[in-house]
Steps between C-alpha positions, in 0.01 A plus 500: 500500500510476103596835496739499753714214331465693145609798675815372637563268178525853255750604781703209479504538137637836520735444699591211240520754230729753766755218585488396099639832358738531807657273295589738232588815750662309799804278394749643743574245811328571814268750347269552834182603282475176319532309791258670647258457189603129524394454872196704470367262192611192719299554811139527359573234189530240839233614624285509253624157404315420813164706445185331422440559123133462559196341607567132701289388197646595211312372144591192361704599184682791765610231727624255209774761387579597853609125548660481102684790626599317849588158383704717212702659788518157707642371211798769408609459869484149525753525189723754643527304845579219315793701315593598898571162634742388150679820529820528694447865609272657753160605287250732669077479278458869397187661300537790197327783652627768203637538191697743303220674238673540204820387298745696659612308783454182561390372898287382699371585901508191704299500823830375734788700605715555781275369765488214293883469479476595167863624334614696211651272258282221575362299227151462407406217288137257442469146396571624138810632550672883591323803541754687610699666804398753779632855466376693806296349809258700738381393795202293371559523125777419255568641173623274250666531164388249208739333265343652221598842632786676256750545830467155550774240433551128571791256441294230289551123379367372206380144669514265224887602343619656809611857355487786697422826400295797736157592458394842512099684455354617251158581651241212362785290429875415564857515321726212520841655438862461442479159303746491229375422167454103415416426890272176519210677604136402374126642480356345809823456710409582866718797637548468869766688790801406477599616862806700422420817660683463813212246640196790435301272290515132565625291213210358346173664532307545140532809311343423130490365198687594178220635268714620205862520412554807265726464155780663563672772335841494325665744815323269766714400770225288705156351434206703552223251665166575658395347780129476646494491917377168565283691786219680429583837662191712415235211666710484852312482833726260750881491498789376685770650660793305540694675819852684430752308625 
């Protein structure tokens, strides 16, 4: 039975590693091979979810990190149901089941898609604040591109003094941009949406926090200020899906 279970776990993980780089090859909408990839990880992840790991008595210090691991788990959804029932959107409990391997694009595989009701352009966000918006959707997987991705850019709010400005990625970090020079901004100050893209991200949700505001230069037209997402992107495992309207 051991061997059966470790057997179908290395095929899982393949099939991880297949939908990962499809990443990097697949961008273009509707692409029938990724979705196909996507479906194929999907079915035996569930159902290995399921499987007995093994024996009905496992050893003491096994079974103490099998329940760390499930009160861990208990305790991100209990936090993201919570978010559910203060939000005034739909929200639909989704789990990362891929990620993009390398620097070049930033996204994640979500294990909910059309069947779900899933949407592109709907937002996905945690407790901590945005991740980011869904790009393409399969039937039981979405694809979804981060904030900190270079293509992506969001009408921001500086909370505390109000100014507005648009975000943009930069990989491990953001770019808070188009503030003219002398704008009462501050290391610290808590970027969030500022809901001015035609109603595609509420107004609101958390984006980060300024980290550094670069001297300017004598031909400098606008500040140049860093901003560190105030989620952590790289440690996700449950999101939420706000519904497109």
């Amino acid at each position: 039975m051991k061997r059966k279970i470790l057997l179908a776990s290395e095929l899982v993980l393949v099939l991880l590693i297949l939908v990962s780089f499809s990443f990097l090859f697949l961008k273009e909408r509707g692409s029938k091979l990724e979705e196909g990839l996507a479906t194929i990880l999907y079915l035996p992840a569930k159902v290995l979810a399921r499987a007995p790991s093994g024996p009905k008595e496992a050893p003491p210090q096994g079974r103490e990190r099998f329940l760390f691991e499930m009160e861990e788990e208990n305790r991100r959804l209990r936090r993201l149901l919570d978010l559910k029932e203060h939000l005034p959107y739909e929200g639909l409990a989704s789990s990362v089941i891929a990620r993009e391997p390398t620097n070049w694009f930033h996204a994640l595989l979500l294990d909910k898609g059309e069947s779900s009701g899933i949407k592109e352009g709907s937002v996905v966000i945690t407790p901590q604040g945005l991740v980011g918006r869904v790009i393409k959707v399969n039937r039981n997987s979405s694809r979804v591109l981060l904030l900190t991705d270079p293509g992506s850019e969001i009408g921001a709010l500086v909370q505390r003094s109000r100014i507005q400005g648009v975000i943009q990625g930069k990989g491990g970090y953001l770019i808070l941009k188009y503030l003219p020079l002398g704008a009462d901004v501050r290391e610290g100050d808590l970027v969030i949406t500022s809901g001015l893209e035609g109603g595609l991200f509420p107004k609101g949700l958390a984006l980060g926090r300024i980290r550094e505001i670069e001297s300017p230069h004598p031909q400098d037209l606008f500040l140049n200020i860093i901003v560190i997402p105030e989620v952590n992107l790289s440690c996700l495992e449950e999101v939420l899906i706000l519904k497109a309207r």
